[in-house]
C-alpha positions as CSV (number, residue, x, y, z in Angstrom):
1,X,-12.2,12.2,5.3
2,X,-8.8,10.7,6.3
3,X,-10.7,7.0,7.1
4,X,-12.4,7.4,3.9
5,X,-9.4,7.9,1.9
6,X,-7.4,5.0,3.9
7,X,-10.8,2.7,2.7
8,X,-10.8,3.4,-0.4
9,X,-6.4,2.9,-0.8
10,X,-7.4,-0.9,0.8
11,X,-10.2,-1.6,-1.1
12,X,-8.0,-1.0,-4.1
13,X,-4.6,-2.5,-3.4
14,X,-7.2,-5.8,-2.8
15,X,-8.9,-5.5,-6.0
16,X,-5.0,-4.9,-7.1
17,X,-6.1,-1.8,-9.0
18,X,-2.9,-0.2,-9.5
19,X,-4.5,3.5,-10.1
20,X,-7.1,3.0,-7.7
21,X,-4.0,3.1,-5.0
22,X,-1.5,5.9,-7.1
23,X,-4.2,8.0,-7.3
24,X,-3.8,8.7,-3.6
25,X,0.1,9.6,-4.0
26,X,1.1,12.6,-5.3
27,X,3.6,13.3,-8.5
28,X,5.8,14.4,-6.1
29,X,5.7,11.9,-3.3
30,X,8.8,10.8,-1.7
31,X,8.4,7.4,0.9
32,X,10.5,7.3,4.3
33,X,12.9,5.2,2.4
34,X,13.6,8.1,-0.5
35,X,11.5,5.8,-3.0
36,X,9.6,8.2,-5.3
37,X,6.0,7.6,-6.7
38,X,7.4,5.7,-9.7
39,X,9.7,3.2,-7.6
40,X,6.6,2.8,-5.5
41,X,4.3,1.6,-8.3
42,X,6.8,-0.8,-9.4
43,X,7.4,-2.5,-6.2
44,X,3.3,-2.7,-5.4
45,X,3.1,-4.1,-9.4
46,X,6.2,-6.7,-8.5
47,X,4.2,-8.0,-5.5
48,X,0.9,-8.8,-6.8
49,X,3.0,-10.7,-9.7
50,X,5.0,-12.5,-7.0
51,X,1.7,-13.0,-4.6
52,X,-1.3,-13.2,-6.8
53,X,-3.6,-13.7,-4.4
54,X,-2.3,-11.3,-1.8
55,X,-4.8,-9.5,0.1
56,X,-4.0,-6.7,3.3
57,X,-6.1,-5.7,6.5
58,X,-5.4,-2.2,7.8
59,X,-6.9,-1.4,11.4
60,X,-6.5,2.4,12.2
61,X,-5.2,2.9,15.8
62,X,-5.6,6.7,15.7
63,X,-6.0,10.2,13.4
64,X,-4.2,13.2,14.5
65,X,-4.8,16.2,12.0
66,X,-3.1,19.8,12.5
67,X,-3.5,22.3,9.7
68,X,-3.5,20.4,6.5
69,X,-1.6,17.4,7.5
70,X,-3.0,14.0,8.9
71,X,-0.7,11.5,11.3
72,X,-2.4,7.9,10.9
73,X,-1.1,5.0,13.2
74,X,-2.4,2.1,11.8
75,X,-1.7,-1.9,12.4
76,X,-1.3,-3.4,8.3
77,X,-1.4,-7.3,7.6
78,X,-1.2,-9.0,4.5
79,X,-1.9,-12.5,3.5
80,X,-0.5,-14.7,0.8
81,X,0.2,-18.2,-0.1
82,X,4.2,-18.6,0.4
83,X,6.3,-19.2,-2.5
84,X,8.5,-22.3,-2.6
85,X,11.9,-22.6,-1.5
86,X,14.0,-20.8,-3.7
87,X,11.3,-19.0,-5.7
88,X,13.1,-15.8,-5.5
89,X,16.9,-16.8,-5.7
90,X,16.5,-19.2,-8.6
């Protein structure tokens, strides 16, 4: 179920189908960096307007599950064409 699940979150951020991926997160999700489910969105949205033809490659290493929760290691690429010089900073 977990592999399924990580699928179907890849084959959506490469479609960029932005509720195909949130509908994996839940309202009250909180990242490692304290972003919340909102800030999230955004910064997935601000990518695929800064790399339009981004796509990402996810290879899971392993699946632990205990109880109700799931630890996945995984190894994530993405691909894009580069911006030019000074793109971002104007």
């Amino acid at each position: 179920h977990v592999a399924n699940l990580l699928r179907d979150v890849l084959a959506a951020s490469n479609r960029h189908e932005i509720d195909g991926v949130m509908m994996h997160y839940a309202a009250s999700y909180r990242s490692g960096d304290h972003l919340n489910v909102q800030q999230v969105k955004q910064m997935i949205q601000e990518t695929w307007k800064l790399y339009p033809d981004i796509t990402y490659d996810s290879k899971v290493v392993s699946i632990r599950v205990t109880g109700d929760w799931a630890t996945v290691e995984t190894v994530d690429t993405a691909h894009a064409t580069a911006l030019p010089d000074g793109t971002l900073t104007g």
